[in-house]
PQR file with spaces between the fields and no chain letter, atoms N, CA, C, O and H, PARSE charges and radii, in Angstrom:
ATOM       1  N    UNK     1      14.579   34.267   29.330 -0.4000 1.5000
ATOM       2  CA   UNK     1      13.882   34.511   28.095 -0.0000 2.0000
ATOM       3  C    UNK     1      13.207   33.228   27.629  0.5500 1.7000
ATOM       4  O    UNK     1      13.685   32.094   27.637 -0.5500 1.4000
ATOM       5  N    UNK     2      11.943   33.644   27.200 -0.4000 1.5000
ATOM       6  CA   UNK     2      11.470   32.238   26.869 -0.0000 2.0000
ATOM       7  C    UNK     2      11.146   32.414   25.376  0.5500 1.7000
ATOM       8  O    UNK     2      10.951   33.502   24.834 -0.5500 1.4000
ATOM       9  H    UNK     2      11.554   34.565   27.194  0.4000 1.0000
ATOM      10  N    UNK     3      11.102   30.857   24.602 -0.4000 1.5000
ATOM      11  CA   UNK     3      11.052   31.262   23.362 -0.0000 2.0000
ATOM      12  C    UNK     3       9.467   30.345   23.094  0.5500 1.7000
ATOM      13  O    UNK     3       8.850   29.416   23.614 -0.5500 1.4000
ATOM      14  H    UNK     3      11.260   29.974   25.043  0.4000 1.0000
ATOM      15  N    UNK     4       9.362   31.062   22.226 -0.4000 1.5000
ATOM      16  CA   UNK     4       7.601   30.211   22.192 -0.0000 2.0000
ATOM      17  C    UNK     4       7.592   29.763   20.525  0.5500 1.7000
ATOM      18  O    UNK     4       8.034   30.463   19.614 -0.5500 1.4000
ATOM      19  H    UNK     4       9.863   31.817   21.803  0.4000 1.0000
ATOM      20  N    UNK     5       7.147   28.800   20.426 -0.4000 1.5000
ATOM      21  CA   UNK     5       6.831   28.006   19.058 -0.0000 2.0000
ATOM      22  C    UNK     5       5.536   27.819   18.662  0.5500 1.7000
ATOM      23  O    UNK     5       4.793   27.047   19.268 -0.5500 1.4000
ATOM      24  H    UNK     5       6.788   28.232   21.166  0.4000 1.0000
ATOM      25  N    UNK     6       5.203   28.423   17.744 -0.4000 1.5000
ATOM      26  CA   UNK     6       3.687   28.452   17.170 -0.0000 2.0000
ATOM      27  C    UNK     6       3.180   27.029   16.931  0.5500 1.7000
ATOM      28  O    UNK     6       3.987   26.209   16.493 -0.5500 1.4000
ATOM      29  H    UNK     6       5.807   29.050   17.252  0.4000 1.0000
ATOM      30  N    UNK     7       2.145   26.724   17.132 -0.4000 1.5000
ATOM      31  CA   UNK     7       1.366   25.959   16.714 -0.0000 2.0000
ATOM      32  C    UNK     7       0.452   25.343   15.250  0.5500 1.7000
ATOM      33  O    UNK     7      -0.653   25.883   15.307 -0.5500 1.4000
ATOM      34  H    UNK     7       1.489   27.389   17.487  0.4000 1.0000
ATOM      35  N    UNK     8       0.503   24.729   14.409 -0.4000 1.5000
ATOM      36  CA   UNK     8      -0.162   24.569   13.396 -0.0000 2.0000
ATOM      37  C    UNK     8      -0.879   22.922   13.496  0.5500 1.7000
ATOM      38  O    UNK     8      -0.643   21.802   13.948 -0.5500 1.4000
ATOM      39  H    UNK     8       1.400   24.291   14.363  0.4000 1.0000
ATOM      40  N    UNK     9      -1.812   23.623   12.794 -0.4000 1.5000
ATOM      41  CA   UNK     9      -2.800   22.348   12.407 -0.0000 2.0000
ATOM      42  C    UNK     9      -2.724   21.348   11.124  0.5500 1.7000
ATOM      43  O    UNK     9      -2.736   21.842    9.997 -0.5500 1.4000
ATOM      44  H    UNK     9      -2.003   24.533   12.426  0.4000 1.0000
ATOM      45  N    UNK    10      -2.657   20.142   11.279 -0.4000 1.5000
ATOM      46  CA   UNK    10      -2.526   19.072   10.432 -0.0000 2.0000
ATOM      47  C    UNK    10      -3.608   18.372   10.519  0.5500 1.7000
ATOM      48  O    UNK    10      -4.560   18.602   11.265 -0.5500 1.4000
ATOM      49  H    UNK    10      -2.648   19.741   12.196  0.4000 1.0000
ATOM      50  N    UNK    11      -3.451   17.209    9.506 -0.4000 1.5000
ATOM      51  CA   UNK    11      -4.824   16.388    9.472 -0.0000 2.0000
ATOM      52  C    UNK    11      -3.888   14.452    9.353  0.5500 1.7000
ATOM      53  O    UNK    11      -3.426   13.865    8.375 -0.5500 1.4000
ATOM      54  H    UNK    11      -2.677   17.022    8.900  0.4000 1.0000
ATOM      55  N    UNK    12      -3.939   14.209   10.231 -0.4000 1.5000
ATOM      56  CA   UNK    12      -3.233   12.938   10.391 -0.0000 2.0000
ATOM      57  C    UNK    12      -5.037   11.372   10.582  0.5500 1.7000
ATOM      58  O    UNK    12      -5.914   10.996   11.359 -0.5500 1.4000
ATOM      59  H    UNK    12      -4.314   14.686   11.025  0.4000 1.0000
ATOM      60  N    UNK    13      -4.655   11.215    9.675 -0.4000 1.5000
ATOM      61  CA   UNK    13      -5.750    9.754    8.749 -0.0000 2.0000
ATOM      62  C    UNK    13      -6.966   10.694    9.136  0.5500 1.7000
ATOM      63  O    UNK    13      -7.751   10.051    9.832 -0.5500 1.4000
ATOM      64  H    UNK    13      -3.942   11.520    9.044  0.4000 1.0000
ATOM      65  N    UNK    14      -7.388   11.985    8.926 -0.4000 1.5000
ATOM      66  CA   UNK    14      -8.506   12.830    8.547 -0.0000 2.0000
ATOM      67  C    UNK    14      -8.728   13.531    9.698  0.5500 1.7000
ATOM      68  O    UNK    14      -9.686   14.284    9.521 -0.5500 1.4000
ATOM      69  H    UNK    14      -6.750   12.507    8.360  0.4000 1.0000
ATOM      70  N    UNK    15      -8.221   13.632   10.921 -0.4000 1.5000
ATOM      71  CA   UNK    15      -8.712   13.697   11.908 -0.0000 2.0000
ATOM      72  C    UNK    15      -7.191   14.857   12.448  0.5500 1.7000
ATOM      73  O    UNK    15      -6.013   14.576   12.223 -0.5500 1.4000
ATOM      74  H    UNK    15      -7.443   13.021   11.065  0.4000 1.0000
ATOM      75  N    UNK    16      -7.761   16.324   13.283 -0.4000 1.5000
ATOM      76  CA   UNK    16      -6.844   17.289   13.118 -0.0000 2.0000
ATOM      77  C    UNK    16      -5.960   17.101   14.486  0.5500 1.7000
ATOM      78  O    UNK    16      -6.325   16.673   15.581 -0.5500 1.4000
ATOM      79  H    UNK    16      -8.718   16.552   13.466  0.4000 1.0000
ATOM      80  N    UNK    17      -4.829   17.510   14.108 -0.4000 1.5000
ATOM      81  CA   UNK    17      -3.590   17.476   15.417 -0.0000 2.0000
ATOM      82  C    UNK    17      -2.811   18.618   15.085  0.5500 1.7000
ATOM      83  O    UNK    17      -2.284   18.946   14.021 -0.5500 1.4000
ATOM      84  H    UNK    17      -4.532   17.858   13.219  0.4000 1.0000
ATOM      85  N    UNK    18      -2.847   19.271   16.435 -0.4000 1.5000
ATOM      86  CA   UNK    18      -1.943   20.409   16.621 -0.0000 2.0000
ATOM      87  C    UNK    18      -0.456   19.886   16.930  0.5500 1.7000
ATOM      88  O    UNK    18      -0.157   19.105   17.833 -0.5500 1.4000
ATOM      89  H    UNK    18      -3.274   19.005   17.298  0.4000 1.0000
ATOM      90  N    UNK    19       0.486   20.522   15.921 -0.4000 1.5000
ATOM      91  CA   UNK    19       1.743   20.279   16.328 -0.0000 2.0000
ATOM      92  C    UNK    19       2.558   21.193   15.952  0.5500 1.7000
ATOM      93  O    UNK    19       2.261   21.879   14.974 -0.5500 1.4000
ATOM      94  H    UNK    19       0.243   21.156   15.187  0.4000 1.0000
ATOM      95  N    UNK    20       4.243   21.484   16.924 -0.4000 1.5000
ATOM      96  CA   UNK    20       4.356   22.821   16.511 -0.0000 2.0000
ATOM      97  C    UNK    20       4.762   23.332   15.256  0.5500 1.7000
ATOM      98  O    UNK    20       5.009   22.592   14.304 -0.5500 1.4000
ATOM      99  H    UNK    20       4.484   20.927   17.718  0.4000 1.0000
ATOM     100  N    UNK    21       4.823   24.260   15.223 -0.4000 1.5000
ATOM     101  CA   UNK    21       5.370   24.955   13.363 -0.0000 2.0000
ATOM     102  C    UNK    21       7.262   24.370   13.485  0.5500 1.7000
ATOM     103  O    UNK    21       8.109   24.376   14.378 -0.5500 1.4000
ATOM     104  H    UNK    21       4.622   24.862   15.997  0.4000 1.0000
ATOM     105  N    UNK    22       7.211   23.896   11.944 -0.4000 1.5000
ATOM     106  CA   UNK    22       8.478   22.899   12.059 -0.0000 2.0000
ATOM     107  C    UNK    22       8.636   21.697   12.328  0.5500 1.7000
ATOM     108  O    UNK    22       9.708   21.129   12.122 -0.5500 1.4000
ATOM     109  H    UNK    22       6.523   23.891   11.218  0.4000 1.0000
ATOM     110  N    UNK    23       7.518   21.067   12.870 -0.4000 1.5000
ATOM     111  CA   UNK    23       7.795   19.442   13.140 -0.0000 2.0000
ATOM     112  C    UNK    23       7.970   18.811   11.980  0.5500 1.7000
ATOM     113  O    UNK    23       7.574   18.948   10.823 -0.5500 1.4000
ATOM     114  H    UNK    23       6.647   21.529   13.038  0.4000 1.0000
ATOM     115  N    UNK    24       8.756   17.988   12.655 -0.4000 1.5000
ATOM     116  CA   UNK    24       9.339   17.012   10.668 -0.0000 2.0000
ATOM     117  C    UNK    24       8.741   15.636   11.078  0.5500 1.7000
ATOM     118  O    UNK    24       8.877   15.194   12.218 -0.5500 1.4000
ATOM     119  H    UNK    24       9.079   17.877   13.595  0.4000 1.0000
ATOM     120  N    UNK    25       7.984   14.895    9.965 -0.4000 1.5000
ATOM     121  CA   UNK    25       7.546   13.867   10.141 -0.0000 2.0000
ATOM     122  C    UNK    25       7.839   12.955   11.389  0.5500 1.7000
ATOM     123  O    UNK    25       6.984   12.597   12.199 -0.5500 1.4000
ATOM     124  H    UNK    25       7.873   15.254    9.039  0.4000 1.0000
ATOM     125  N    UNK    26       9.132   12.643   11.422 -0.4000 1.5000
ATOM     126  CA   UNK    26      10.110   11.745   12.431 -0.0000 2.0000
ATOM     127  C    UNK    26       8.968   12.015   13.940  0.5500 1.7000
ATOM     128  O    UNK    26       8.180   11.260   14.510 -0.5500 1.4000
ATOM     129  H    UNK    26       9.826   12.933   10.764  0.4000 1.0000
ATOM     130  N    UNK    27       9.344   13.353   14.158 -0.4000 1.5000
ATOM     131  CA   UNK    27       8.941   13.946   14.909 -0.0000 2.0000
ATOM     132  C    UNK    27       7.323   13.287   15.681  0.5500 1.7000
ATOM     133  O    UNK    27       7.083   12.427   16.528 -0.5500 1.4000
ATOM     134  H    UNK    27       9.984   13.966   13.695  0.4000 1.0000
ATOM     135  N    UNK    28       6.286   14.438   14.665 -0.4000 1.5000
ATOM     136  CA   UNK    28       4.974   13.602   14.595 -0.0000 2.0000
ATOM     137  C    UNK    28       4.937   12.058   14.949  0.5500 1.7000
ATOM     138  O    UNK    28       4.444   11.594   15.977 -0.5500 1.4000
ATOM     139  H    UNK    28       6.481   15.137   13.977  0.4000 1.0000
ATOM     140  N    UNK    29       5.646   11.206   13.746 -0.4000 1.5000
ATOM     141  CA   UNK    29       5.116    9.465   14.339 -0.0000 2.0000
ATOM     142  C    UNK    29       5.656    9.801   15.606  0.5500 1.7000
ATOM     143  O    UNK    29       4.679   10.059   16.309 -0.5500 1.4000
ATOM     144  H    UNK    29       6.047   11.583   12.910  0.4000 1.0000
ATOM     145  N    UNK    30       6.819    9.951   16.349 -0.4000 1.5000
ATOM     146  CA   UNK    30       7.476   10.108   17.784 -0.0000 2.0000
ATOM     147  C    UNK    30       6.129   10.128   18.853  0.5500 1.7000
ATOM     148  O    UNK    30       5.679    9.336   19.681 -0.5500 1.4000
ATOM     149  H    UNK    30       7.613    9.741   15.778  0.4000 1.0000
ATOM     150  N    UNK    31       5.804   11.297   18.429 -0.4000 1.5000
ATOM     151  CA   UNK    31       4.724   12.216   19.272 -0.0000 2.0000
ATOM     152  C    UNK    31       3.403   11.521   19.232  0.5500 1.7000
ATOM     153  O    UNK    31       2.621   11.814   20.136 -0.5500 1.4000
ATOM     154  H    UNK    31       6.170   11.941   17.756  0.4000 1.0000
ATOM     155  N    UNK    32       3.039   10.691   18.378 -0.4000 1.5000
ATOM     156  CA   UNK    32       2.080    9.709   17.893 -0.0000 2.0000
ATOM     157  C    UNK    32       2.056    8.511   18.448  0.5500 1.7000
ATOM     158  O    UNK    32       0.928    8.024   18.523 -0.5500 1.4000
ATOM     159  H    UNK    32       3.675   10.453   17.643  0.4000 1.0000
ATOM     160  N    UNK    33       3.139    7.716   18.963 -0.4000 1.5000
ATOM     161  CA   UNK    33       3.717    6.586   19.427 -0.0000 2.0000
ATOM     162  C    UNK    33       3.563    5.873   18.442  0.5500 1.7000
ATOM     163  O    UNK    33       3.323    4.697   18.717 -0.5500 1.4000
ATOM     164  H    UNK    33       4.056    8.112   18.902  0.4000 1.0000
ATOM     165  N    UNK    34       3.625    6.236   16.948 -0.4000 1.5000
ATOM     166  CA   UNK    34       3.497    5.088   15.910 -0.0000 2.0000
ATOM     167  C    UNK    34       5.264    4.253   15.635  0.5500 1.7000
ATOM     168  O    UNK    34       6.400    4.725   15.630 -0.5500 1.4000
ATOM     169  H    UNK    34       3.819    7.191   16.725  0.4000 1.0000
ATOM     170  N    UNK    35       4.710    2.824   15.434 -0.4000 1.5000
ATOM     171  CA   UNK    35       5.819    2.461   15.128 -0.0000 2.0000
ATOM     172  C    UNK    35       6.760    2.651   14.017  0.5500 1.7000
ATOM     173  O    UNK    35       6.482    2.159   12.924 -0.5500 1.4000
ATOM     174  H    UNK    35       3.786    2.440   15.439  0.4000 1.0000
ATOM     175  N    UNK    36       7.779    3.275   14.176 -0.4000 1.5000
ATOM     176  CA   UNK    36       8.513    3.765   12.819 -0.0000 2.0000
ATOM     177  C    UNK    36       9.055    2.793   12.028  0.5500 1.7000
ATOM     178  O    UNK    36       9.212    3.069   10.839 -0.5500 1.4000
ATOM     179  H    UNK    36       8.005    3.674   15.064  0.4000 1.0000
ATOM     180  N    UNK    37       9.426    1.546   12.493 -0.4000 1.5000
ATOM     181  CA   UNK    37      10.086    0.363   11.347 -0.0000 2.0000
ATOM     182  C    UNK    37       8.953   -0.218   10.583  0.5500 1.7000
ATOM     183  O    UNK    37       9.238   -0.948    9.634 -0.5500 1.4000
ATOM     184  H    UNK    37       9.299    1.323   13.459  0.4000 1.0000
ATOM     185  N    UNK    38       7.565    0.032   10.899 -0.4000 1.5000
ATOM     186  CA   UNK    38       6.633   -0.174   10.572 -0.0000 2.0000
ATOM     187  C    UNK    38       5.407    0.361    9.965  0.5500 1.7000
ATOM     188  O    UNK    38       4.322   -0.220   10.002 -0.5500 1.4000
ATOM     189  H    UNK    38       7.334    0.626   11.670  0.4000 1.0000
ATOM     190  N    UNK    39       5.642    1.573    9.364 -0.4000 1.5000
ATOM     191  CA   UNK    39       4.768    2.620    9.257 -0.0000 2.0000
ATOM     192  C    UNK    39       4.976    3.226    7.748  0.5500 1.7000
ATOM     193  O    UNK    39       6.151    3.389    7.420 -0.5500 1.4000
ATOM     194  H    UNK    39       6.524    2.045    9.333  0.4000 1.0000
ATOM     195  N    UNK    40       3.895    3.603    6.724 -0.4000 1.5000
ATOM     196  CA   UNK    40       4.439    3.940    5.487 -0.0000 2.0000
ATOM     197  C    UNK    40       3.527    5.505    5.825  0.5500 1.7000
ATOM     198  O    UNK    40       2.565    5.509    6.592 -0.5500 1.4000
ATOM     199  H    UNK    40       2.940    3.471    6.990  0.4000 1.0000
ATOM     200  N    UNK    41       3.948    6.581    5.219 -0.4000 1.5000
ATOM     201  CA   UNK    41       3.507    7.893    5.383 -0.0000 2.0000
ATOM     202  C    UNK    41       3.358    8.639    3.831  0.5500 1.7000
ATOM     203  O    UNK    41       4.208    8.805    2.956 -0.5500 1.4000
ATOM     204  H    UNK    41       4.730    6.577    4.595  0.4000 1.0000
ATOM     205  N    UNK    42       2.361    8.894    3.867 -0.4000 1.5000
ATOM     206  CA   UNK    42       1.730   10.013    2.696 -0.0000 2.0000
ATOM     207  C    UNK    42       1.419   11.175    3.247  0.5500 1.7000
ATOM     208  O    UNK    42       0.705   11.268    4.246 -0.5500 1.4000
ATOM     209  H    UNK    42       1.671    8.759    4.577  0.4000 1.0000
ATOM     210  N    UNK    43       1.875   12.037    2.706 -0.4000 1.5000
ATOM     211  CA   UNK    43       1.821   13.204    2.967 -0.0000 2.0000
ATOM     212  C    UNK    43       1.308   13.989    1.607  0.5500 1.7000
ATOM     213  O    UNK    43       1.856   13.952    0.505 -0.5500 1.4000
ATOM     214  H    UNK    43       2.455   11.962    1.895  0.4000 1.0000
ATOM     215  N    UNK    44      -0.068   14.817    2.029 -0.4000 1.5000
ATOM     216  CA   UNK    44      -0.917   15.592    0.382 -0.0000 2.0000
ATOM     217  C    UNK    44      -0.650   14.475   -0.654  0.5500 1.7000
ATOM     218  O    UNK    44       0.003   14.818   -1.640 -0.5500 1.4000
ATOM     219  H    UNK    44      -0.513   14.847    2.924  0.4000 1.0000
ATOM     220  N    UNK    45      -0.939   13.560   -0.598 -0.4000 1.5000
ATOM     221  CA   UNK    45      -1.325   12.460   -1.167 -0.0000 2.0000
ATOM     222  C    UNK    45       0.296   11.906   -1.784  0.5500 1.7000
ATOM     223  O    UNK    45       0.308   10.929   -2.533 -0.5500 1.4000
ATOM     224  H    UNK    45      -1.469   13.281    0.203  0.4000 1.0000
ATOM     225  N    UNK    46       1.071   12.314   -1.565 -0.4000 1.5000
ATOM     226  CA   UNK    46       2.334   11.468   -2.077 -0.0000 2.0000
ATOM     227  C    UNK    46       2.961   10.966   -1.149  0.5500 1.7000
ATOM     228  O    UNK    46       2.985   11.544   -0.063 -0.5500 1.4000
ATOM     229  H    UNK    46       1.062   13.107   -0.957  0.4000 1.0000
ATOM     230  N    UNK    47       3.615    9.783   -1.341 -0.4000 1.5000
ATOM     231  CA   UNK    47       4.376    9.166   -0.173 -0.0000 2.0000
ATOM     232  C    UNK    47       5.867    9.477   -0.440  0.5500 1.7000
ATOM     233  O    UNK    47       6.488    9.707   -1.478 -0.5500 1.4000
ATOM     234  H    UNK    47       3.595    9.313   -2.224  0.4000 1.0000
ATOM     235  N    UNK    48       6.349    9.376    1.325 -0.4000 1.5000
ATOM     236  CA   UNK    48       7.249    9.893    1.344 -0.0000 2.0000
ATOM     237  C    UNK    48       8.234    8.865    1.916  0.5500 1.7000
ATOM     238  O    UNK    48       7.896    8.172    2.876 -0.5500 1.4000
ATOM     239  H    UNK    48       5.844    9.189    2.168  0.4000 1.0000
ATOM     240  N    UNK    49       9.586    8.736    1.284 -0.4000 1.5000
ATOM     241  CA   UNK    49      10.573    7.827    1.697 -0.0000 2.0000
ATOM     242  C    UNK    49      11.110    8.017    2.847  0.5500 1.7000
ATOM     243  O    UNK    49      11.661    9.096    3.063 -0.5500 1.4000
ATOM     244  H    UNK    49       9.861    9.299    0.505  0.4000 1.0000
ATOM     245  N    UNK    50      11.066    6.861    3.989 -0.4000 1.5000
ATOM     246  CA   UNK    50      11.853    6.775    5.290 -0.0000 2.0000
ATOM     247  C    UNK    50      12.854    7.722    5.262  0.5500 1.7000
ATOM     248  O    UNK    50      12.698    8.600    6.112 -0.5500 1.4000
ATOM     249  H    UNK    50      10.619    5.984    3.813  0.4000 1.0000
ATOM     250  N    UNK    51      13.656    7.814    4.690 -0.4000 1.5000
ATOM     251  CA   UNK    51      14.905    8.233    4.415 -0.0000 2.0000
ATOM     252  C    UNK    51      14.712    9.688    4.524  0.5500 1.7000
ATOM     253  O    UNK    51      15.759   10.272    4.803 -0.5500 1.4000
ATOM     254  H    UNK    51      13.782    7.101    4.000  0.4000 1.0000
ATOM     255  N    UNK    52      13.443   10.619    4.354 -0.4000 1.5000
ATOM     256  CA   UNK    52      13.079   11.803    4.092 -0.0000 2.0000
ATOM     257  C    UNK    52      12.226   12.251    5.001  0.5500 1.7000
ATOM     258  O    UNK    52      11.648   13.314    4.780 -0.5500 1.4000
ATOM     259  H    UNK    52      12.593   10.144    4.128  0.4000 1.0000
ATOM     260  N    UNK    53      11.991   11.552    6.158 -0.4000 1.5000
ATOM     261  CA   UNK    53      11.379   12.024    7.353 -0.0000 2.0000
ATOM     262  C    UNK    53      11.793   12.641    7.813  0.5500 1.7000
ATOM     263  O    UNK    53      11.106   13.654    7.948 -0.5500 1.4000
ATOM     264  H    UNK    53      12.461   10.688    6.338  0.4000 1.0000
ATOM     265  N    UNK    54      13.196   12.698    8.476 -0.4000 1.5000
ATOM     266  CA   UNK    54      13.713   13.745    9.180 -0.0000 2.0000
ATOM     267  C    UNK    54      13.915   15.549    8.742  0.5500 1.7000
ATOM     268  O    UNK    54      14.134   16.567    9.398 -0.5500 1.4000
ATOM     269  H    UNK    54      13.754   11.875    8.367  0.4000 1.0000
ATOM     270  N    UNK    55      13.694   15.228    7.231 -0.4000 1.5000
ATOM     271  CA   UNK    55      14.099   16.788    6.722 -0.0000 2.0000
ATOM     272  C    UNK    55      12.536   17.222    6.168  0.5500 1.7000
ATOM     273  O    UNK    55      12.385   18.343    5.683 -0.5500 1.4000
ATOM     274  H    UNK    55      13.516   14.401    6.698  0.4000 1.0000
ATOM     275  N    UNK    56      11.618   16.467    6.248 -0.4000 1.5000
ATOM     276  CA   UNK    56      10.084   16.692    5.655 -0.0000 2.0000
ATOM     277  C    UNK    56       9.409   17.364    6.914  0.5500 1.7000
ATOM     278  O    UNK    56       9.036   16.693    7.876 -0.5500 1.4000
ATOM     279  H    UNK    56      11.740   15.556    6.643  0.4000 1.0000
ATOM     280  N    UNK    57       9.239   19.130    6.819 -0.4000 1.5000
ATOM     281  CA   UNK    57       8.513   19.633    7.930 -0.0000 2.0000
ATOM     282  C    UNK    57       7.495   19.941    7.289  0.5500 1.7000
ATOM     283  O    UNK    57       7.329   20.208    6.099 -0.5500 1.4000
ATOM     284  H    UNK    57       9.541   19.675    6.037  0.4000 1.0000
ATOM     285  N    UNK    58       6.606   19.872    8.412 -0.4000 1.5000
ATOM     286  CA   UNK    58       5.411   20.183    8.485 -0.0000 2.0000
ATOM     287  C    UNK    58       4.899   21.174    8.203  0.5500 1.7000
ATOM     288  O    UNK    58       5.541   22.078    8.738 -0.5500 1.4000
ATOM     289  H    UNK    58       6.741   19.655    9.379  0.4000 1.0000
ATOM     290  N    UNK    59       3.416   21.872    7.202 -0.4000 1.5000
ATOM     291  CA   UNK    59       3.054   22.724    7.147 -0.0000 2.0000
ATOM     292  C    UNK    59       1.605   22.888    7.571  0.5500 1.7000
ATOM     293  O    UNK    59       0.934   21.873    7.755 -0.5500 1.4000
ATOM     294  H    UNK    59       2.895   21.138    6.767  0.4000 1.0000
ATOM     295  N    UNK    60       1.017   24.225    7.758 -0.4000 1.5000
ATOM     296  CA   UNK    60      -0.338   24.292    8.346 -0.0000 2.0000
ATOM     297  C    UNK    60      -1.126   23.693    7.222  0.5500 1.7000
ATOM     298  O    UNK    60      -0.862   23.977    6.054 -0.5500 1.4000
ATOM     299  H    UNK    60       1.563   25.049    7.609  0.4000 1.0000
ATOM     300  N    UNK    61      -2.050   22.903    7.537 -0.4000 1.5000
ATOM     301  CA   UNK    61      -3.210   22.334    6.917 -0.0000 2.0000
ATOM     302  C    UNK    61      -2.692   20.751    5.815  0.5500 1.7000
ATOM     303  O    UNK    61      -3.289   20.171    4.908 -0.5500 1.4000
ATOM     304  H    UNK    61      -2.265   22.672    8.486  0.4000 1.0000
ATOM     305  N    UNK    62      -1.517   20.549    6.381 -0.4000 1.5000
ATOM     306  CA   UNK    62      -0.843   19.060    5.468 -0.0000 2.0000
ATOM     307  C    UNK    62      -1.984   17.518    5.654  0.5500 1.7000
ATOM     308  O    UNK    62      -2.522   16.991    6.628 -0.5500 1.4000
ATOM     309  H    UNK    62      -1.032   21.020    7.118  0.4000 1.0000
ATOM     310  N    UNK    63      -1.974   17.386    5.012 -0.4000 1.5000
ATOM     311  CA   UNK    63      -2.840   15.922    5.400 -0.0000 2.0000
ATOM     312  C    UNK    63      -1.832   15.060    5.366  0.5500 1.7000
ATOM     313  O    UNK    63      -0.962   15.422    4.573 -0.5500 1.4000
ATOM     314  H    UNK    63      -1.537   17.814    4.221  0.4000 1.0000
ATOM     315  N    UNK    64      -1.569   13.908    5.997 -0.4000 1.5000
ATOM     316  CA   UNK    64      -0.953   12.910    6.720 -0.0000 2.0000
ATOM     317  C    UNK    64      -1.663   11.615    6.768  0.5500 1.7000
ATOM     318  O    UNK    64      -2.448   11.329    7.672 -0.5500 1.4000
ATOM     319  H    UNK    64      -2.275   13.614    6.641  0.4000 1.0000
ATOM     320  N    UNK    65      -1.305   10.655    5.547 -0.4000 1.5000
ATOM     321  CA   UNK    65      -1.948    9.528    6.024 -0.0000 2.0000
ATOM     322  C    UNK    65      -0.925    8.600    6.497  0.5500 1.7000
ATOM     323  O    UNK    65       0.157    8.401    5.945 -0.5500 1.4000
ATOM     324  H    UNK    65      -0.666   10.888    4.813  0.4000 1.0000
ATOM     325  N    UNK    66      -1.408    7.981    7.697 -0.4000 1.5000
ATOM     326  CA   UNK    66      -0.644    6.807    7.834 -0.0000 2.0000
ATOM     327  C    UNK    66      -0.552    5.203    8.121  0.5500 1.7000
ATOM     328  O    UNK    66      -1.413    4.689    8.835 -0.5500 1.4000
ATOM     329  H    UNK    66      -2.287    8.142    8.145  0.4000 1.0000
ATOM     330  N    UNK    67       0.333    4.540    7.648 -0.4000 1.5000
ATOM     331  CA   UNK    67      -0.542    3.513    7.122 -0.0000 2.0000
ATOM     332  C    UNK    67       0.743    2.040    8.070  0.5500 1.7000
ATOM     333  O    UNK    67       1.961    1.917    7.947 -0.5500 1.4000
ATOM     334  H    UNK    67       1.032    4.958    7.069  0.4000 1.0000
ATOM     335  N    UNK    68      -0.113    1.321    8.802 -0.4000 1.5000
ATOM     336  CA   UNK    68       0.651    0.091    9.274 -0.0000 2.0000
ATOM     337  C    UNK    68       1.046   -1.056    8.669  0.5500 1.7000
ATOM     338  O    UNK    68       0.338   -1.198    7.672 -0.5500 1.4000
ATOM     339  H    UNK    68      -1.103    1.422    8.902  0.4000 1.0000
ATOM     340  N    UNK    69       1.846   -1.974    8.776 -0.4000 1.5000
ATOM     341  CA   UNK    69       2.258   -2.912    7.980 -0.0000 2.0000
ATOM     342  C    UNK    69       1.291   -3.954    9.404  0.5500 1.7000
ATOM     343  O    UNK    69       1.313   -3.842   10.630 -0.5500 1.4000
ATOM     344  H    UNK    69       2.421   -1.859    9.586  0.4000 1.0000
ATOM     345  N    UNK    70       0.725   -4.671    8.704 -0.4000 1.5000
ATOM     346  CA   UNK    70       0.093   -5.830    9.937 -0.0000 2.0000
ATOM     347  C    UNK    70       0.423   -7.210    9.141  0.5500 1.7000
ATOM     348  O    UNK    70       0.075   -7.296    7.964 -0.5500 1.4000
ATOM     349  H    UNK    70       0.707   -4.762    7.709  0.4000 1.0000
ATOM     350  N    UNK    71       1.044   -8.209    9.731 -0.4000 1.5000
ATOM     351  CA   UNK    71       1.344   -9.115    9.439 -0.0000 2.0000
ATOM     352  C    UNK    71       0.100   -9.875    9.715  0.5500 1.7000
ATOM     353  O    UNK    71      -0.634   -9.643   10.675 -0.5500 1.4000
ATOM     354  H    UNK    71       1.327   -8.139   10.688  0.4000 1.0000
ATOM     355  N    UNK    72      -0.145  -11.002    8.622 -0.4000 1.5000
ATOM     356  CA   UNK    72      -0.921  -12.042    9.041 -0.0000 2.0000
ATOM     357  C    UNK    72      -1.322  -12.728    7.705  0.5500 1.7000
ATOM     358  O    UNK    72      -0.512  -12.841    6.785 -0.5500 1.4000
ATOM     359  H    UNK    72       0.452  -11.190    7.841  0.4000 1.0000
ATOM     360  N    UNK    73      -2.728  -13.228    7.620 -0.4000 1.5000
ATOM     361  CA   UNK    73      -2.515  -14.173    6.278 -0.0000 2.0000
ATOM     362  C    UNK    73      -3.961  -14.084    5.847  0.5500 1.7000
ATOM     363  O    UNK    73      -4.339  -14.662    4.828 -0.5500 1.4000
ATOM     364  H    UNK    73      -3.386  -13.136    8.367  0.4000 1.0000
C-alpha cells in the first residue's frame, strides 16, 4: 500500500516551492539546505521563534521570508 502526500505551494523570499502538505518549518530550512543556527524566519509577515519550528506547519499559499545572519563589519 502506498500512501501519497499532497503537495502545496509556498512562497519562500517571493519565489514559489512545492512542499508536501504538513511540512513544519524545521523541515523546509532542512530541504532548503539553509543554515538553522543561523537563520531568522517570518512567516505571513510575523516571525517565528526557533523554538516553534518544529510544531509550525505549513499551509498552501504561506509566504516565508528568510533571513541570514552574515557576520562582518
Amino acid at each position: 500500500m502506498t500512501v501519497t502526500t499532497s503537495a502545496i505551494q509556498v512562497q519562500v523570499n517571493g519565489k514559489p516551492v512545492e512542499c508536501p502538505e504538513g511540512q513544519s518549518l524545521t523541515a523546509l530550512l532542512t530541504t532548503l539546505d539553509m543554515p538553522l543556527q543561523a537563520t531568522a524566519v517570518a512567516l505571513n509577515d510575523d516571525i517565528v521563534a526557533r523554538s516553534d519550528w518544529n510544531g509550525t506547519l505549513l499551509n498552501t499559499g504561506d509566504r516565508i521570508a528568510l533571513f541570514q545572519a552574515i557576520a562582518g563589519g
